[in-house]
Structures are given as C-alpha cells and as structure tokens.
mmCIF file of the N, C-alpha and C atoms, coordinates in Angstrom:
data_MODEL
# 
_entry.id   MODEL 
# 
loop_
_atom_site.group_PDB 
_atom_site.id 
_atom_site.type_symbol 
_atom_site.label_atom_id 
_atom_site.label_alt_id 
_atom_site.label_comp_id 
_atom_site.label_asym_id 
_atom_site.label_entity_id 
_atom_site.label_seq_id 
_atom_site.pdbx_PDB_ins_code 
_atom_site.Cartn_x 
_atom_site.Cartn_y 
_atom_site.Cartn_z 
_atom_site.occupancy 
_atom_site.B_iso_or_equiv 
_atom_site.pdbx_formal_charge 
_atom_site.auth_seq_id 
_atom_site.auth_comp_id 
_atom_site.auth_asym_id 
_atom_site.auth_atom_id 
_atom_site.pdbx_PDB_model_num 
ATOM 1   N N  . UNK A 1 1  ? 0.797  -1.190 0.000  1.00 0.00 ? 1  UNK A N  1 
ATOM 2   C CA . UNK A 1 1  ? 0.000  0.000  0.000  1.00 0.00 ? 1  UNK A CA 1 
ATOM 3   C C  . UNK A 1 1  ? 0.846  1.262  0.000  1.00 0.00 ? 1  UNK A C  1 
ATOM 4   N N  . UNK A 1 2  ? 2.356  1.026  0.052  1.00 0.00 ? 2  UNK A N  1 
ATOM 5   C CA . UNK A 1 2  ? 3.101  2.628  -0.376 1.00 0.00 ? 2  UNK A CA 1 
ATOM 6   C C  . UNK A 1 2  ? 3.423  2.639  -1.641 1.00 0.00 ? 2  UNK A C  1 
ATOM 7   N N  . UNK A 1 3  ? 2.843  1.917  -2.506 1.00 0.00 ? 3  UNK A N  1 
ATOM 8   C CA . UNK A 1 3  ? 3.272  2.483  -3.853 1.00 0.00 ? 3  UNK A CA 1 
ATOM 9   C C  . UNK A 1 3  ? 2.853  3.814  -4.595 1.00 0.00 ? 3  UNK A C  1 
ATOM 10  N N  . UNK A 1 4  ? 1.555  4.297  -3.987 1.00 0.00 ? 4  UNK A N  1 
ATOM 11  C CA . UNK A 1 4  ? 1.341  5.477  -3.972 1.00 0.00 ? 4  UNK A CA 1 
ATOM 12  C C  . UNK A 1 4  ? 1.909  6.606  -3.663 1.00 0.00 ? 4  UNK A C  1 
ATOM 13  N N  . UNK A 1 5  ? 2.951  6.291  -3.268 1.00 0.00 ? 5  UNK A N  1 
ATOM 14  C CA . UNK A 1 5  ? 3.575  7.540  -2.130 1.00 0.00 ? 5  UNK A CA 1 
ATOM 15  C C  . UNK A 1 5  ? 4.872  7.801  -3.556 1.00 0.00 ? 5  UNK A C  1 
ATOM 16  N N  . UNK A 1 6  ? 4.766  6.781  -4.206 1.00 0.00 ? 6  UNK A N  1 
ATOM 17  C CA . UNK A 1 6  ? 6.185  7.294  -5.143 1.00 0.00 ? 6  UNK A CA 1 
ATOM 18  C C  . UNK A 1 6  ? 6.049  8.594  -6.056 1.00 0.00 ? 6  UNK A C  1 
ATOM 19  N N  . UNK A 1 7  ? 6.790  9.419  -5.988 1.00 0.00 ? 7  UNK A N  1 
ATOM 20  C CA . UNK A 1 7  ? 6.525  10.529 -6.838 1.00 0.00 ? 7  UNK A CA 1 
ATOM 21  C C  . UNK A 1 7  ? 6.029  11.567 -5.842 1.00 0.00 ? 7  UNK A C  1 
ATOM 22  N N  . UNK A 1 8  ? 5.780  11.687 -4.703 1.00 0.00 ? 8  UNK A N  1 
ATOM 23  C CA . UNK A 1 8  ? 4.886  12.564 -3.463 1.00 0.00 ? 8  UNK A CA 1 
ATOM 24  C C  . UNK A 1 8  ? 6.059  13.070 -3.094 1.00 0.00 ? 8  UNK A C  1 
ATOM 25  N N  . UNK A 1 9  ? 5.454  14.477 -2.452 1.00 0.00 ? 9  UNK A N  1 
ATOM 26  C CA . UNK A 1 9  ? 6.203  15.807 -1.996 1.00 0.00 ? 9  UNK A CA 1 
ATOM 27  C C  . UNK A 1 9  ? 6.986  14.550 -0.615 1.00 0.00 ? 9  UNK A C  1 
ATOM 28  N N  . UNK A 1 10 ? 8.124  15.035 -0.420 1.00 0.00 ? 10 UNK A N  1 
ATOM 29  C CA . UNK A 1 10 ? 8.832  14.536 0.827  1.00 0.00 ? 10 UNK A CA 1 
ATOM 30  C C  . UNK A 1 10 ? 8.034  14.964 1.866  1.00 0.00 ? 10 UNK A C  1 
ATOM 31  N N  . UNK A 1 11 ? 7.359  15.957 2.398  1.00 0.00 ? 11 UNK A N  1 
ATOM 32  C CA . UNK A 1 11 ? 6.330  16.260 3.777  1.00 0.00 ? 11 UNK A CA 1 
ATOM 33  C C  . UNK A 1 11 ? 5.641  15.411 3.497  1.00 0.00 ? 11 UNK A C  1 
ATOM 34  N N  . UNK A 1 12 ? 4.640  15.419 2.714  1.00 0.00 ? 12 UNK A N  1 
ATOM 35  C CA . UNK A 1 12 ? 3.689  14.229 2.807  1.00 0.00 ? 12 UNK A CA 1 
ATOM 36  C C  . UNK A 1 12 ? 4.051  13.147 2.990  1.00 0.00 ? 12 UNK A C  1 
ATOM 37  N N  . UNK A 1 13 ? 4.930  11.894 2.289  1.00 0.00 ? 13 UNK A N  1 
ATOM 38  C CA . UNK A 1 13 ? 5.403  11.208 2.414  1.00 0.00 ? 13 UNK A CA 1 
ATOM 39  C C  . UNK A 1 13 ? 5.664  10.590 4.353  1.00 0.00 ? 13 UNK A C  1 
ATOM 40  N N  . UNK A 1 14 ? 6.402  11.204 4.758  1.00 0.00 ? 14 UNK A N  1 
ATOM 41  C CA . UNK A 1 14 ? 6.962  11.824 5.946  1.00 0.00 ? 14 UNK A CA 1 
ATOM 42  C C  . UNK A 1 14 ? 5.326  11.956 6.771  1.00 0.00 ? 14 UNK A C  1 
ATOM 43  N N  . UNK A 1 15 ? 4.112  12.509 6.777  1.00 0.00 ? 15 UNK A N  1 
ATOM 44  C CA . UNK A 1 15 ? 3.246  12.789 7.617  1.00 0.00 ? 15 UNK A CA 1 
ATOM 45  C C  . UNK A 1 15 ? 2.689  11.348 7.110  1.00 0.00 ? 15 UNK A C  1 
ATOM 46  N N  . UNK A 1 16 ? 2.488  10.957 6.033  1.00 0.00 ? 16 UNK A N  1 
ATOM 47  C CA . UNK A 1 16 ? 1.828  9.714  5.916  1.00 0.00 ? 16 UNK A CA 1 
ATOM 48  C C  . UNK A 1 16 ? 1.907  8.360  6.528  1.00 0.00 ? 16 UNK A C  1 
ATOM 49  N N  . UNK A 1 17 ? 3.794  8.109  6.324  1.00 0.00 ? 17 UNK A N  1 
ATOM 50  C CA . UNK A 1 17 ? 4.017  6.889  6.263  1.00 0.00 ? 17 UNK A CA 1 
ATOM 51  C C  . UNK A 1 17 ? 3.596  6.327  7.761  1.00 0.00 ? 17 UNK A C  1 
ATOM 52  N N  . UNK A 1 18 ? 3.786  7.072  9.093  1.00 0.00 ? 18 UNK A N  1 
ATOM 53  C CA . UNK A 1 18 ? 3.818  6.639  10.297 1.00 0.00 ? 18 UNK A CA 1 
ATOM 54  C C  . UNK A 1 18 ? 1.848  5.891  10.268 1.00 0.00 ? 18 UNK A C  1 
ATOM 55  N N  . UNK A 1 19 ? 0.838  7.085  9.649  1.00 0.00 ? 19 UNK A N  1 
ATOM 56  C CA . UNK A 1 19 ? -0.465 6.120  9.656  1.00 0.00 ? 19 UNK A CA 1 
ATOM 57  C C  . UNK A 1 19 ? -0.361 4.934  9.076  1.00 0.00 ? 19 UNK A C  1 
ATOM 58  N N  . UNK A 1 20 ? -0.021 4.752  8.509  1.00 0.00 ? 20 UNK A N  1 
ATOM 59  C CA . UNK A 1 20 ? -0.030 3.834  7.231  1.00 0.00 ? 20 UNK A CA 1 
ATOM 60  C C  . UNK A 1 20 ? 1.010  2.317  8.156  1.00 0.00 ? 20 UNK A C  1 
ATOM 61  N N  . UNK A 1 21 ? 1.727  2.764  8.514  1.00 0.00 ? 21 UNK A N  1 
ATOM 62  C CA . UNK A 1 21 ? 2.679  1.289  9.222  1.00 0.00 ? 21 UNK A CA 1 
ATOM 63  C C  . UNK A 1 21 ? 1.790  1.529  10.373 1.00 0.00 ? 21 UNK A C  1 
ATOM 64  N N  . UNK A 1 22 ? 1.404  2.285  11.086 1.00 0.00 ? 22 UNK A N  1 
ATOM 65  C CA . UNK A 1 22 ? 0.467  1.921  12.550 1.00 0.00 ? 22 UNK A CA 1 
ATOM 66  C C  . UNK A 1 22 ? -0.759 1.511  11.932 1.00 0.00 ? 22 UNK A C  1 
ATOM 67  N N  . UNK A 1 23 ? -1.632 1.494  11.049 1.00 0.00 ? 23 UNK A N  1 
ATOM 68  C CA . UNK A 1 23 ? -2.434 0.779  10.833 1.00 0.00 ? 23 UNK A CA 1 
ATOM 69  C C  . UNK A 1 23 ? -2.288 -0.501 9.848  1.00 0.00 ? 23 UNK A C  1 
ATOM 70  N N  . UNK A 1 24 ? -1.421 -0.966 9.342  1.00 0.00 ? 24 UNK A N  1 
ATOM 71  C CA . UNK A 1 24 ? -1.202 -2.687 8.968  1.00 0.00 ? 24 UNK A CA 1 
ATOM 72  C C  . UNK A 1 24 ? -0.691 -3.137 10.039 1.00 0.00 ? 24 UNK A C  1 
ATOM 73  N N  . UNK A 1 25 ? 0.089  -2.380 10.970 1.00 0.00 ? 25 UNK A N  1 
ATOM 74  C CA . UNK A 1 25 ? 0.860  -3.562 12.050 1.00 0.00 ? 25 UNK A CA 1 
ATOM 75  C C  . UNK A 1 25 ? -0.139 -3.875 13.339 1.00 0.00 ? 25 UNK A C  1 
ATOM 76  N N  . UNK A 1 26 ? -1.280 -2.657 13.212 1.00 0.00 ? 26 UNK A N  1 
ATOM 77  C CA . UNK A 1 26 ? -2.187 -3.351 14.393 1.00 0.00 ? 26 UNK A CA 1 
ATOM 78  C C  . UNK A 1 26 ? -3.050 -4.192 14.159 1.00 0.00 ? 26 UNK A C  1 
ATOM 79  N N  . UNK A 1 27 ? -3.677 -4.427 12.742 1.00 0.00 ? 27 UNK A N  1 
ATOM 80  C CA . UNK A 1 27 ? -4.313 -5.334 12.629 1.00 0.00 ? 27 UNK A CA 1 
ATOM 81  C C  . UNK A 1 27 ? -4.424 -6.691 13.264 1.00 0.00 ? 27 UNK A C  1 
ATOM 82  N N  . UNK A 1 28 ? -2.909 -6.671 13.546 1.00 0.00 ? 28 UNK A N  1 
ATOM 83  C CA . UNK A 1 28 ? -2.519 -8.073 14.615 1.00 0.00 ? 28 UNK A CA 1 
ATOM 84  C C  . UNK A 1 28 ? -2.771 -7.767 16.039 1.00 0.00 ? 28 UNK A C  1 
ATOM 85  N N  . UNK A 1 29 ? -3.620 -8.232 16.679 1.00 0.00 ? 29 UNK A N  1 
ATOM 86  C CA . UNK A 1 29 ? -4.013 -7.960 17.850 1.00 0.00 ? 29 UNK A CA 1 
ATOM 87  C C  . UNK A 1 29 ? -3.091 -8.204 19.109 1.00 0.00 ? 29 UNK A C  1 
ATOM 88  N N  . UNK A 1 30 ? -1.754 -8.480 18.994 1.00 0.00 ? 30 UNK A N  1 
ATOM 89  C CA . UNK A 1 30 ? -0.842 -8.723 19.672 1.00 0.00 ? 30 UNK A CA 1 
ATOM 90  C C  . UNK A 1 30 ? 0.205  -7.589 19.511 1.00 0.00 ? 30 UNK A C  1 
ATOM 91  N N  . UNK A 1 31 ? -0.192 -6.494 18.513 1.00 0.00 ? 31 UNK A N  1 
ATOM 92  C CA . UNK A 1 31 ? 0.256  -5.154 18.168 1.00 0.00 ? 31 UNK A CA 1 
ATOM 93  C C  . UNK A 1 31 ? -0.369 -4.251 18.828 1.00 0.00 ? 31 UNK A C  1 
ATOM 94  N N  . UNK A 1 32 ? -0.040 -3.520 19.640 1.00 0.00 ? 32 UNK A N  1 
ATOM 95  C CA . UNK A 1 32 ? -0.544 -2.327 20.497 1.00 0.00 ? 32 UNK A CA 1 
ATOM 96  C C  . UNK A 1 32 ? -0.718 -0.758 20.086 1.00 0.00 ? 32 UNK A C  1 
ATOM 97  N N  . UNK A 1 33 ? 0.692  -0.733 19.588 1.00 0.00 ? 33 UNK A N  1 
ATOM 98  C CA . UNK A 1 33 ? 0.918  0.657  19.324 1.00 0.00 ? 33 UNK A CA 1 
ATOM 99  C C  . UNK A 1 33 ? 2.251  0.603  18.580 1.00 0.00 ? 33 UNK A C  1 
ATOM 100 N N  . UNK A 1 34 ? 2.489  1.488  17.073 1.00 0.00 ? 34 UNK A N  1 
ATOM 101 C CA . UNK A 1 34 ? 3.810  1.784  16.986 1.00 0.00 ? 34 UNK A CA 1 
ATOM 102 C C  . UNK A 1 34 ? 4.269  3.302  17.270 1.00 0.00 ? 34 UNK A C  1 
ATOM 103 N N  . UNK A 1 35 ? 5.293  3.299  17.864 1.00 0.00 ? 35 UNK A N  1 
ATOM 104 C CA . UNK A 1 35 ? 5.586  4.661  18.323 1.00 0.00 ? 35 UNK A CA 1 
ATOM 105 C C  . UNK A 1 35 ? 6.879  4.994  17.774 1.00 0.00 ? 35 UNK A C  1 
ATOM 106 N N  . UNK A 1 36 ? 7.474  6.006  18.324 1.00 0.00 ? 36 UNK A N  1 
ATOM 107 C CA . UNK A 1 36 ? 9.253  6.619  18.165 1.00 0.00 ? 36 UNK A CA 1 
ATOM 108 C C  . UNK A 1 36 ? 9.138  6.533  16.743 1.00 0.00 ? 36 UNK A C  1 
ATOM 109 N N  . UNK A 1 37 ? 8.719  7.279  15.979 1.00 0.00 ? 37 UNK A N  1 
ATOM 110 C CA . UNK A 1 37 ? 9.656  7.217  14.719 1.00 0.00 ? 37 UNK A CA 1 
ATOM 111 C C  . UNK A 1 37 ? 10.351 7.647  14.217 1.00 0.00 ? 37 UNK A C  1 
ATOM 112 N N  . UNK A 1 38 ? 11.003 7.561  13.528 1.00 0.00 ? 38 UNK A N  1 
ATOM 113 C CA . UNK A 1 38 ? 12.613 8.525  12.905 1.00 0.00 ? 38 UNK A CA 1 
ATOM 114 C C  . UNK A 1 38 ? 12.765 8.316  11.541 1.00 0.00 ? 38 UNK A C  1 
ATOM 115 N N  . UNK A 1 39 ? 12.969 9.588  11.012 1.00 0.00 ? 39 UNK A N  1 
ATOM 116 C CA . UNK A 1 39 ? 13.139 9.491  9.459  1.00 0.00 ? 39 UNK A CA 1 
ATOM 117 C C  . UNK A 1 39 ? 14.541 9.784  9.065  1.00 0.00 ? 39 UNK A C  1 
ATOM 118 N N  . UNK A 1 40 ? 14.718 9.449  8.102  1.00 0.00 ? 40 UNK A N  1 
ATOM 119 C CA . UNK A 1 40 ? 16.038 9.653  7.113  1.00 0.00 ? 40 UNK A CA 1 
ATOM 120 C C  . UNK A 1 40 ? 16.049 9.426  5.733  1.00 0.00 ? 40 UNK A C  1 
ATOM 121 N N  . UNK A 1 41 ? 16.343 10.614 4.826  1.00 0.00 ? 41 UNK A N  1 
ATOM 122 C CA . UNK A 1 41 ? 16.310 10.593 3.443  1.00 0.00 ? 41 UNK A CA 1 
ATOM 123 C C  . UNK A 1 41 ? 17.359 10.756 3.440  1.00 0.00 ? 41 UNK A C  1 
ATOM 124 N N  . UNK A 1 42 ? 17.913 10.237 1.847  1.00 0.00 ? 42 UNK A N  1 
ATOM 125 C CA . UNK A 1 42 ? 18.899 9.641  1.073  1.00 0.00 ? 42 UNK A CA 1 
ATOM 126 C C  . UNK A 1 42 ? 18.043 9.774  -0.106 1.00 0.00 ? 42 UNK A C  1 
ATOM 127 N N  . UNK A 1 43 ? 18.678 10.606 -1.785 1.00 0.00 ? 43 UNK A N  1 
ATOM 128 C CA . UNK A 1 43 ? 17.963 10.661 -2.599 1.00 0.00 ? 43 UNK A CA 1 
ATOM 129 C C  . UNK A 1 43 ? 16.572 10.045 -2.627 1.00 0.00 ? 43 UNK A C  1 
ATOM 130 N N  . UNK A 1 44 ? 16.338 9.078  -3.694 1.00 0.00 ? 44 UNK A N  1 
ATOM 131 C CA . UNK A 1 44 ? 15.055 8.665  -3.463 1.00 0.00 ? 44 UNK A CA 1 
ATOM 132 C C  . UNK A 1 44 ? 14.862 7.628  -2.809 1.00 0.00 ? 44 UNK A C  1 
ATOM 133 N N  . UNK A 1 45 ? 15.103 7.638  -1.375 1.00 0.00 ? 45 UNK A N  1 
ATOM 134 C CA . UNK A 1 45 ? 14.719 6.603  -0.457 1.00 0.00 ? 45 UNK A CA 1 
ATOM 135 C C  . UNK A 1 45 ? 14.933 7.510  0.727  1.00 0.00 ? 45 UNK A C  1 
ATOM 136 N N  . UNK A 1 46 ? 13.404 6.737  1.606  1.00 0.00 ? 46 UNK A N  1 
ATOM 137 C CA . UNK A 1 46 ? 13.052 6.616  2.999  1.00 0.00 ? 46 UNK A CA 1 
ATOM 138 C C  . UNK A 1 46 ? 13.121 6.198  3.951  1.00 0.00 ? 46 UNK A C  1 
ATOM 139 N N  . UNK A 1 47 ? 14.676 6.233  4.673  1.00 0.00 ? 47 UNK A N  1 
ATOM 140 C CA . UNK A 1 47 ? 14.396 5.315  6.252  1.00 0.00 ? 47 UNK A CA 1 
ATOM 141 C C  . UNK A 1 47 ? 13.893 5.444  7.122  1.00 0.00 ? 47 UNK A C  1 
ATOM 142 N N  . UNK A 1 48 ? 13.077 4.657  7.511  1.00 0.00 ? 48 UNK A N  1 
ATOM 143 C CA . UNK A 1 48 ? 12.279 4.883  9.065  1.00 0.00 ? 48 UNK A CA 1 
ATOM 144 C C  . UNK A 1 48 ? 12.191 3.610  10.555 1.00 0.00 ? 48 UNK A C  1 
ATOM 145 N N  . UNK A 1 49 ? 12.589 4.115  11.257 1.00 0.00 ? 49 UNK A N  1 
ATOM 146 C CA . UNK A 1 49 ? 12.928 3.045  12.028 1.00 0.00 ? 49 UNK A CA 1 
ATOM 147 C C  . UNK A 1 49 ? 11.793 3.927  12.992 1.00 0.00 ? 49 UNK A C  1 
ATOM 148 N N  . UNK A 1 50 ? 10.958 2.927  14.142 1.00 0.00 ? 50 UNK A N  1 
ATOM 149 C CA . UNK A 1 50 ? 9.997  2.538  14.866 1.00 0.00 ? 50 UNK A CA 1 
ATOM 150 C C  . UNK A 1 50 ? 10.152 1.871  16.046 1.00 0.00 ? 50 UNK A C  1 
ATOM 151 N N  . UNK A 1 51 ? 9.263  1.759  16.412 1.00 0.00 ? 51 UNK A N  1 
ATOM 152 C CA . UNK A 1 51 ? 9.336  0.459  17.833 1.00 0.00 ? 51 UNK A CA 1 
ATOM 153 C C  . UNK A 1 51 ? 7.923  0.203  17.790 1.00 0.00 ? 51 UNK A C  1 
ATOM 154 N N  . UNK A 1 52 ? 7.800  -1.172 17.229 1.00 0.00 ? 52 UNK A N  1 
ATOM 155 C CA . UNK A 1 52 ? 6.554  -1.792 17.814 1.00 0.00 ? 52 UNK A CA 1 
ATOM 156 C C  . UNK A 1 52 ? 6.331  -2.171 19.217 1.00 0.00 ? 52 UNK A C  1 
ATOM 157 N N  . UNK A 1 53 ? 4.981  -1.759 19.321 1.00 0.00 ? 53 UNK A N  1 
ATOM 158 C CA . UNK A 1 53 ? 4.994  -1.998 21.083 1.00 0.00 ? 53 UNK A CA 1 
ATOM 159 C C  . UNK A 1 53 ? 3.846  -3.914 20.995 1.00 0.00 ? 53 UNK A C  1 
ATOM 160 N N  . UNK A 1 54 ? 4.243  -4.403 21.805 1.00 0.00 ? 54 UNK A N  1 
ATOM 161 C CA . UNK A 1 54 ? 3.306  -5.388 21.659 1.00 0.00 ? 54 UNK A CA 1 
ATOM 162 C C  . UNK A 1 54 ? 3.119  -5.889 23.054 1.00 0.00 ? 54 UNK A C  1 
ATOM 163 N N  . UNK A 1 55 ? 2.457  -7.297 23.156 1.00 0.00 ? 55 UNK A N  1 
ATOM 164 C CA . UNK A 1 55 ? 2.022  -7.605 24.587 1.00 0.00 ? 55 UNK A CA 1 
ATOM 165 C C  . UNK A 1 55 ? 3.209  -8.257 25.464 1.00 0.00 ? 55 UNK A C  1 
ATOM 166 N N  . UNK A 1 56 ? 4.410  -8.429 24.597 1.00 0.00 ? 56 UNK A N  1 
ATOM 167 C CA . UNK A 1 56 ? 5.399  -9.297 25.444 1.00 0.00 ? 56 UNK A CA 1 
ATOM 168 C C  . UNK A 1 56 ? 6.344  -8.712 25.452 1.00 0.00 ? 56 UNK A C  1 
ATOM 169 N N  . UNK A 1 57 ? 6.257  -7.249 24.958 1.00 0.00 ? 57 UNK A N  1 
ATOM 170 C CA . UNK A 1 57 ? 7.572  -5.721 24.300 1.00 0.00 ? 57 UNK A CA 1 
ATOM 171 C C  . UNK A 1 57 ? 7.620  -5.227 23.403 1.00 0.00 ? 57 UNK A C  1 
ATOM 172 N N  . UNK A 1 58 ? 8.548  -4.220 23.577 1.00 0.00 ? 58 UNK A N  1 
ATOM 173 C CA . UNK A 1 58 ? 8.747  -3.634 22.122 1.00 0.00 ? 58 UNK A CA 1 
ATOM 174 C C  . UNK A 1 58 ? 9.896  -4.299 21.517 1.00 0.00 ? 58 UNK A C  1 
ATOM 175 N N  . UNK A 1 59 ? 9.379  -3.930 20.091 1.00 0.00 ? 59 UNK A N  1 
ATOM 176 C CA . UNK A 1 59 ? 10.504 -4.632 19.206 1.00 0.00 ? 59 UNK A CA 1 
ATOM 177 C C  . UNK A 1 59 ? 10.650 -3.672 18.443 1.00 0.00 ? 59 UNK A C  1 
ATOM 178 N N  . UNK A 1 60 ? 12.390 -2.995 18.787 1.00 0.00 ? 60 UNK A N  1 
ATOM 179 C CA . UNK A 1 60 ? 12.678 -2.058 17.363 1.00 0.00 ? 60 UNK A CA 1 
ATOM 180 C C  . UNK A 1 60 ? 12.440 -2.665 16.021 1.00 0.00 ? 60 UNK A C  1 
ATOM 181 N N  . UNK A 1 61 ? 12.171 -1.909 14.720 1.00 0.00 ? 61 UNK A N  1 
ATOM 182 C CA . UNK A 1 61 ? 12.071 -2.158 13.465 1.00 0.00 ? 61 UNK A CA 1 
ATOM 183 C C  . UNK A 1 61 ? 12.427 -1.221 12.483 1.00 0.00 ? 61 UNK A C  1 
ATOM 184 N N  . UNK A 1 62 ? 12.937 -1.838 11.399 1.00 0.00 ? 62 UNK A N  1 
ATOM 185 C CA . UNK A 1 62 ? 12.855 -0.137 9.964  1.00 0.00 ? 62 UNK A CA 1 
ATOM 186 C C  . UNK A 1 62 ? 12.392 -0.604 9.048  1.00 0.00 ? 62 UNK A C  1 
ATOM 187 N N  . UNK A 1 63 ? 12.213 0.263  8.461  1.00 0.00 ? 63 UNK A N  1 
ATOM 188 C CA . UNK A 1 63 ? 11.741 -0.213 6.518  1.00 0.00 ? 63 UNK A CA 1 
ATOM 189 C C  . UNK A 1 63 ? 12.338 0.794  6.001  1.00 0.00 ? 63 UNK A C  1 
ATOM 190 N N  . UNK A 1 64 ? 12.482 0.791  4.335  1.00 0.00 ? 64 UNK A N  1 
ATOM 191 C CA . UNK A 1 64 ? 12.964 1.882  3.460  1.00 0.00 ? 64 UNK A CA 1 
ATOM 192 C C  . UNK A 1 64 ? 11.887 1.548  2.357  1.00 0.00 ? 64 UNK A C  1 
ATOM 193 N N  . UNK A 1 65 ? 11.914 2.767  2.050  1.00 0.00 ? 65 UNK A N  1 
ATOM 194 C CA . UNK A 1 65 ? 10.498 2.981  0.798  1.00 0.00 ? 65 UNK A CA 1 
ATOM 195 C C  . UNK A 1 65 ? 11.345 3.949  -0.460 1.00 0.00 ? 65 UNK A C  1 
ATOM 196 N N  . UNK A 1 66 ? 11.153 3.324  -1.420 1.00 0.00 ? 66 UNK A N  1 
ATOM 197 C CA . UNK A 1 66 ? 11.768 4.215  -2.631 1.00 0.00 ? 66 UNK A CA 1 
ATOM 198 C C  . UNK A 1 66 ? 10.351 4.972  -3.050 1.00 0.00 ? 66 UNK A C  1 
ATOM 199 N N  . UNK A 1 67 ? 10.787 6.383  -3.505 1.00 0.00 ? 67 UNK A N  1 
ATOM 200 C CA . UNK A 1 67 ? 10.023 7.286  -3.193 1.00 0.00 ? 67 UNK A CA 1 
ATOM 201 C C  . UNK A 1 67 ? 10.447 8.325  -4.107 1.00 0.00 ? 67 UNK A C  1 
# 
C-alpha cells in the first residue's frame, strides 16, 4: 500500500508513512501501538525506524520505501 507515495512531496510522504505502518501492524491484535519514529532521506529513499509496542515488548524495526 506505499506504492502510492512514489513521486509525493517529501512532507507528505513523511506525515503519511507513520499512519499507514500503525495501521497494517495493528491489525494483529498482539500489536498495540507503533511509536518513536525517525526518518532519514537519502535521494530517493526513505528510512524509518519505529518500535513496535506489543504484549510481550517492544521490538525495534525499519523499513525503506523508494520514493
């Protein structure tokens, strides 16, 4: 579901992506909340690292999105 985002202003991108990973990762009901996020651009790519919160901890995570 971020293939849409390719070609999008870097703010948007950036205000979007955090809804967008907090709502596929809660679908799992053992997903609570994702919080902390942190961005980093590099031409056309997006790093974002997170912390899923869940029922037994958090588990840091990242993804990169070409963009």
């Amino acid at each position: 579901e971020l293939l849409d985002l390719i070609g999008k202003p870097m703010p948007y991108v950036i205000a979007e992506l955090p809804r967008r990973i907090k709502e596929a990762l809660t679908q799992d009901n053992r997903i609570t909340d994702v919080v902390n996020f942190e961005f980093e651009h590099s031409r056309n790519k997006l790093f974002t690292k997170f912390t899923v919160v869940t029922n037994v901890g958090n588990i840091p995570s990242e993804l990169e999105v070409e963009i």
